[in-house]
C-alpha positions in Angstrom: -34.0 -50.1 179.3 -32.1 -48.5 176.3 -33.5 -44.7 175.4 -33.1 -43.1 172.3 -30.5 -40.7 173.8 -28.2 -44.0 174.5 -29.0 -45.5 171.2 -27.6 -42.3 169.7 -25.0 -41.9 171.7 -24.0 -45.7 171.6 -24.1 -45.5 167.4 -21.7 -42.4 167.0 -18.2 -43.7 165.4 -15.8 -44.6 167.4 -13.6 -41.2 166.9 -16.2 -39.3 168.2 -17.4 -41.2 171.2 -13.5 -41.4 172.1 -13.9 -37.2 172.0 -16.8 -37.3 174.3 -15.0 -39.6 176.6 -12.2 -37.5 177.2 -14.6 -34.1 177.7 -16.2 -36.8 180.1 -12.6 -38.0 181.9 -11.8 -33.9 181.6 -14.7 -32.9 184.0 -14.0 -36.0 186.5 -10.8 -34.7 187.2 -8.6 -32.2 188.4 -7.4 -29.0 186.7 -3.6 -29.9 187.4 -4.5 -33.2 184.9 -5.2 -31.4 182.2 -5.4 -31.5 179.4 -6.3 -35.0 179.4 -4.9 -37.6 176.2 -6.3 -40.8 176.0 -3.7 -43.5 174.6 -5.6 -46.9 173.8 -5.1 -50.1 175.6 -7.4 -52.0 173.2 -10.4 -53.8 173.2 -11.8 -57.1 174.6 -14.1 -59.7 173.5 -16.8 -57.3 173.6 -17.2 -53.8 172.7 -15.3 -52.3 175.4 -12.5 -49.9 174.4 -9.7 -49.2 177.1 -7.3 -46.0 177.5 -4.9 -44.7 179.9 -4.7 -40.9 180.4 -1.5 -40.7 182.6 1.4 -42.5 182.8 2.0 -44.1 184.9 -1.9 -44.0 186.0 -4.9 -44.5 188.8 -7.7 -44.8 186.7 -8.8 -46.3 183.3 -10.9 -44.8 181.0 -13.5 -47.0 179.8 -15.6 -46.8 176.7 -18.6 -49.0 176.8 -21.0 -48.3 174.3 -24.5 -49.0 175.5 -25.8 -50.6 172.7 -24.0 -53.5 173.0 -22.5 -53.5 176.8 -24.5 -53.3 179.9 -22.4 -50.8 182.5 -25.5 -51.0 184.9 -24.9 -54.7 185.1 -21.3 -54.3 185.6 -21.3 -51.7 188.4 -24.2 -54.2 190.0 -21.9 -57.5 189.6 -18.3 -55.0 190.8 -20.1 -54.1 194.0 -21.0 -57.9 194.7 -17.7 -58.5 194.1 -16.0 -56.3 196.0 -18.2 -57.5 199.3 -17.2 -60.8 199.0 -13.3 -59.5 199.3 -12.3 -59.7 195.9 -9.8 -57.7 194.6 -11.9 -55.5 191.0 -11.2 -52.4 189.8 -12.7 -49.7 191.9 -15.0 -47.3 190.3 -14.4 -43.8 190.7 -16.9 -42.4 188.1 -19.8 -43.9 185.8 -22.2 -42.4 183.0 -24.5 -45.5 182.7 -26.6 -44.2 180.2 -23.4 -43.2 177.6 -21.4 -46.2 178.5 -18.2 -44.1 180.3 -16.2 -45.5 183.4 -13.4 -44.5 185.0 -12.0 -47.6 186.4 -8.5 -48.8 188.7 -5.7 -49.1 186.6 -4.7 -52.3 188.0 -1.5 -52.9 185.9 -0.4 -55.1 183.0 0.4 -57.8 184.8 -1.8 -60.4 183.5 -1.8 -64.1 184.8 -1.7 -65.6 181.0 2.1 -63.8 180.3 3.0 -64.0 184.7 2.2 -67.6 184.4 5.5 -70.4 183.9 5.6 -73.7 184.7 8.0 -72.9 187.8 5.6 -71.3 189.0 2.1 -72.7 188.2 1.5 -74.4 191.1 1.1 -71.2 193.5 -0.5 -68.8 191.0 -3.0 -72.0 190.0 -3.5 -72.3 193.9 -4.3 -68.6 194.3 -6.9 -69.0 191.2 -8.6 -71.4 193.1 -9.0 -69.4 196.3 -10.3 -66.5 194.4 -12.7 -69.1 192.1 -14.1 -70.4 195.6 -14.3 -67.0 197.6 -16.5 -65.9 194.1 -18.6 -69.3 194.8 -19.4 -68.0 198.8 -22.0 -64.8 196.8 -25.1 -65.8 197.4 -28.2 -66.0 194.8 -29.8 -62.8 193.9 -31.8 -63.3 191.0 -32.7 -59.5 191.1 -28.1 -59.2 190.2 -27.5 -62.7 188.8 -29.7 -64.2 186.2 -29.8 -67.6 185.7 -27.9 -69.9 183.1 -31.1 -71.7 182.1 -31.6 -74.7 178.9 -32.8 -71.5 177.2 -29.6 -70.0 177.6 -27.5 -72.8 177.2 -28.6 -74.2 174.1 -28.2 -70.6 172.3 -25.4 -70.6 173.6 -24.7 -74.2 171.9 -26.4 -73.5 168.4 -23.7 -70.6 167.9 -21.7 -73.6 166.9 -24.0 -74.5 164.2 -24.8 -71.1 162.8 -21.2 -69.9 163.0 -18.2 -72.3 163.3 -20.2 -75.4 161.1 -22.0 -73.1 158.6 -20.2 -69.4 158.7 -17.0 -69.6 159.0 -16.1 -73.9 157.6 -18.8 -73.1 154.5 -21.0 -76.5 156.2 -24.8 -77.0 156.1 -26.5 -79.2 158.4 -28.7 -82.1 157.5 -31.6 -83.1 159.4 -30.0 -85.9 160.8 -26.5 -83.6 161.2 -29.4 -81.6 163.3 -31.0 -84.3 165.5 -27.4 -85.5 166.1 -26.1 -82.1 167.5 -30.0 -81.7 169.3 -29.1 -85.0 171.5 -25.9 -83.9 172.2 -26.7 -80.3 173.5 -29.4 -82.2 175.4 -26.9 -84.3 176.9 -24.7 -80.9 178.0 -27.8 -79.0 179.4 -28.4 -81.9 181.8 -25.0 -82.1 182.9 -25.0 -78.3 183.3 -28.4 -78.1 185.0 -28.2 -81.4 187.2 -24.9 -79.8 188.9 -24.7 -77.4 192.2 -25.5 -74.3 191.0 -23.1 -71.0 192.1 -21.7 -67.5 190.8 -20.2 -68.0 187.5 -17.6 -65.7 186.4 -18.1 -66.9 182.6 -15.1 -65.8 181.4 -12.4 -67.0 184.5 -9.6 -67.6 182.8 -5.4 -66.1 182.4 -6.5 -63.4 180.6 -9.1 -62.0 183.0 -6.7 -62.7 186.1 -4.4 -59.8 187.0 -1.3 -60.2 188.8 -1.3 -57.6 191.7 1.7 -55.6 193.1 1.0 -57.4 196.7 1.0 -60.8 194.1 -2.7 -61.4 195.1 -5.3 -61.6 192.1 -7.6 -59.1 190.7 -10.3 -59.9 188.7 -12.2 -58.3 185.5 -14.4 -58.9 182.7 -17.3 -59.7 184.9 -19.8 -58.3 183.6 -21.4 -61.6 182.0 -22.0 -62.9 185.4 -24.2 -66.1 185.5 -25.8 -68.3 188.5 -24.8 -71.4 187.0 -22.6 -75.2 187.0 -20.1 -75.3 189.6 -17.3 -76.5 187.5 -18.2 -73.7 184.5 -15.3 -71.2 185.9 -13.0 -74.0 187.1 -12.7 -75.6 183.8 -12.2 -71.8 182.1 -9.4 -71.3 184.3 -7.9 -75.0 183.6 -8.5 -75.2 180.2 -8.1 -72.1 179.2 -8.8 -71.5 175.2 -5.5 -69.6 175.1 -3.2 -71.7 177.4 -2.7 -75.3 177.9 -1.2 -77.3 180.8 -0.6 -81.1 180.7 -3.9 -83.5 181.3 -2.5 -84.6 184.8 -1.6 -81.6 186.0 -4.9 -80.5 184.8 -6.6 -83.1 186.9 -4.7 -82.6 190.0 -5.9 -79.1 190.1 -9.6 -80.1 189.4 -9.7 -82.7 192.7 -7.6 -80.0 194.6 -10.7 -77.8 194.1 -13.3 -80.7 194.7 -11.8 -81.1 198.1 -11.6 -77.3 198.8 -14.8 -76.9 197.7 -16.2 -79.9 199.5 -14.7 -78.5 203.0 -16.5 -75.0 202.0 -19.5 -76.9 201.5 -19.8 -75.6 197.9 -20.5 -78.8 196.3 -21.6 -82.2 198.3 -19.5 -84.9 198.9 -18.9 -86.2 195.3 -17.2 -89.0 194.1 -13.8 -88.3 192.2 -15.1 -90.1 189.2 -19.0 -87.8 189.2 -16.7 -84.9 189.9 -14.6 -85.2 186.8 -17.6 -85.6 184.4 -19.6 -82.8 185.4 -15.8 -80.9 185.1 -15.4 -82.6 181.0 -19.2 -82.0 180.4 -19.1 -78.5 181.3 -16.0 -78.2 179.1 -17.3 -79.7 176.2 -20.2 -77.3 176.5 -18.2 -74.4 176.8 -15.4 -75.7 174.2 -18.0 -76.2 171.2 -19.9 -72.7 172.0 -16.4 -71.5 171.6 -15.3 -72.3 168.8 -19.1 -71.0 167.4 -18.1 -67.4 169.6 -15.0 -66.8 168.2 -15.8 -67.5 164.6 -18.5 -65.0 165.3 -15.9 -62.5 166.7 -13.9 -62.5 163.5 -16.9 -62.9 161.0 -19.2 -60.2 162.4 -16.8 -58.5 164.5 -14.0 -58.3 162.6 -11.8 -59.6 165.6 -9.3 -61.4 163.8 -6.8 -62.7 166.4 -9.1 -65.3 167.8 -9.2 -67.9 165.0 -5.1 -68.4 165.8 -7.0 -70.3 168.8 -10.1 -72.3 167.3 -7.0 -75.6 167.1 -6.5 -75.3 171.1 -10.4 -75.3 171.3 -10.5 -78.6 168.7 -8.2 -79.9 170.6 -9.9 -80.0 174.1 -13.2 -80.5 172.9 -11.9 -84.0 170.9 -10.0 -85.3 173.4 -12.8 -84.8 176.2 -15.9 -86.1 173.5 -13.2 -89.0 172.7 -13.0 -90.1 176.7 -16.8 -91.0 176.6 -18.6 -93.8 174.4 -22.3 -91.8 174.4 -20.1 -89.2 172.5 -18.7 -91.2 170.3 -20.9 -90.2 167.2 -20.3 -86.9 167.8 -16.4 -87.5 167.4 -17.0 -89.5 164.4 -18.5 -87.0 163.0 -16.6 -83.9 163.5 -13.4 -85.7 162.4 -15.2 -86.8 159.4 -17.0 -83.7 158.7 -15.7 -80.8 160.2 -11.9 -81.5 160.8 -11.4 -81.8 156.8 -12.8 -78.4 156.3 -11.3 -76.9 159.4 -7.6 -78.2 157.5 -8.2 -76.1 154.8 -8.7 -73.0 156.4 -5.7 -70.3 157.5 -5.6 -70.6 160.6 -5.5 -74.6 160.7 -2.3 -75.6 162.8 -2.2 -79.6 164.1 -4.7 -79.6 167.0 -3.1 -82.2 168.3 -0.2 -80.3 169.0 -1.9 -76.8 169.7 -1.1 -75.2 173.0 2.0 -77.1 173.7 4.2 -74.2 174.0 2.2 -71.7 175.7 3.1 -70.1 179.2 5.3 -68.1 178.8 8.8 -69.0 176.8 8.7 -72.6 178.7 6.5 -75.4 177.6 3.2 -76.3 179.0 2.0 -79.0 177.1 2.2 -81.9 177.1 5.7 -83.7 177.6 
């Protein structure tokens, strides 16, 4: 429950919480640290704000305002974590109810700028043993909720309210609405009617770090679901903000099916069942994308991310054009959506969006 103390503390400007963050960091540590100056990392998706206080450093100070970010939930879902053997920041301090963390400082080596195509293969590989170890937590409802239809389709109809209508200035008819109701129907299903396991949410380059020891640590996990199997693995392999070519994409995928078959994660599956619930999931997650990050810079003010909303067009055409039940759904976003989407800033070819993106080498399609 949020009090009124948090609610106030959680609604001071951002100056002033970053002052009672460092009298916070100040009394966690030693007198020899001091004084302590907080330098800015930056922020995420969320809320979160990020800050070294030595250089080089241990720890992380976190600012997590409590309005908006739930720390109780991420010190539950970093303790699961961390007893299943992966590697998560350590915690060395928490004030819950103000939303400040001191956190491992576990280096700037993230996965999305480590990654090349020489090396792909072996980091990929390592993603998929972390991905599986995170599928062996068990259910706890009391830690994990569940990613119900509820969830799910408002999840879906942030496409509507804020990629179709917000940012592309569109406004849905009724028949525009029962089209878009079918579909989301047809994506619950797929979600529901697949094994259900820990899902990350957000598993993907950016939330992979690179450790010294060149094993993987993971963050951002706060969001933690108990949803579709393939939810993380298509995060991780099509990642909105790096693309690797379709075959390469798909070798991966069946390398997971038969790891996670031999764990007994998912049943016996046929190649063919596997890759639909992997492209269904996608799609699901690729339109509520595109609705999330023109809600990040419309009401967050979180500019950067509409440089990706082509990538995201991208994967969610060429998945939705691979199955005939879709195929009104394709007609109409090309006809509809894709002309408004052109004349907007940030439009680049979608066709050719991601090509060139691990690292200086090219991971597109050749």
């Amino acid at each position: 429950m949020t009090t009124d103390h948090t609610r106030a503390s959680s609604s001071l400007p951002a100056d002033t919480r970053k002052l009672a963050l460092t009298d916070w960091v100040t009394q966690q540590t030693p007198a020899a640290e001091h004084p302590v100056k907080l330098v800015s990392l930056g922020s995420d998706a969320g809320f979160r704000r990020y800050f070294r206080y030595q250089t080089p450093s241990q720890w992380l100070a976190v600012d997590a305002p409590p309005a908006t970010e739930d720390t109780p939930q991420f010190l539950a879902i970093a303790r699961l974590i961390e007893q299943h053997g992966v590697r998560s920041p350590r915690i060395a301090a928490a004030d819950a109810s103000n939303g400040f963390l001191l956190v491992e400082d576990m280096g700037d080596r993230l996965f999305f700028r480590d990654v090349t195509v020489g090396n792909a293969d072996g980091l990929y590989q390592r993603a998929l043993s972390t991905l599986l170890q995170l599928q062996r937590i068990q259910d706890d409802a009391a830690i994990i909720p569940g990613y119900d239809r509820a969830l799910l389709r408002r999840e879906l109809e942030i496409f509507s309210e804020w990629f179709a209508n917000k940012l592309l200035g569109h406004t849905l008819d009724n028949a525009e609405k029962n089209l878009l109701t079918e579909l989301f129907t047809q994506l619950e299903n797929n979600a529901l009617a697949q094994p259900q396991t820990f899902v990350h949410r957000d598993f993907h380059s950016r939330n992979l770090l690179v450790l010294d020891d060149n094993s993987l640590g993971v963050i951002d996990f706060q969001g933690a679901l108990w949803g579709a199997v393939t939810y993380d693995l298509v995060s991780l392999l099509r990642d909105c903000y790096l693309r690797w070519p379709a075959e390469k994409v798909k070798r991966w995928a069946l390398d997971y099916r038969n790891q996670a078959i031999n764990a007994q994660i998912i049943p016996d599956v046929s190649e063919t069942e596997f890759l639909r619930w992997f492209d269904w999931i996608g799609l699901q997650r690729h339109i509520k994308v595109l609705g999330i990050f023109a809600r990040l810079k419309l009401r967050d003010g979180k500019n950067g991310y509409l440089n990706d909303l082509p990538l995201v067009i991208r994967y969610t055409l060429e998945v939705a054009e691979q199955y005939p039940e879709l195929a009104a759904f394709v007609t109409w976003f090309r006809q509809t959506l894709l002309p408004l989407a052109q004349q907007q800033s940030w439009y680049r070819d979608y066709q050719l969006a991601g090509n060139q993106s691990a690292g200086n080498q090219t991971a597109g399609d050749q």
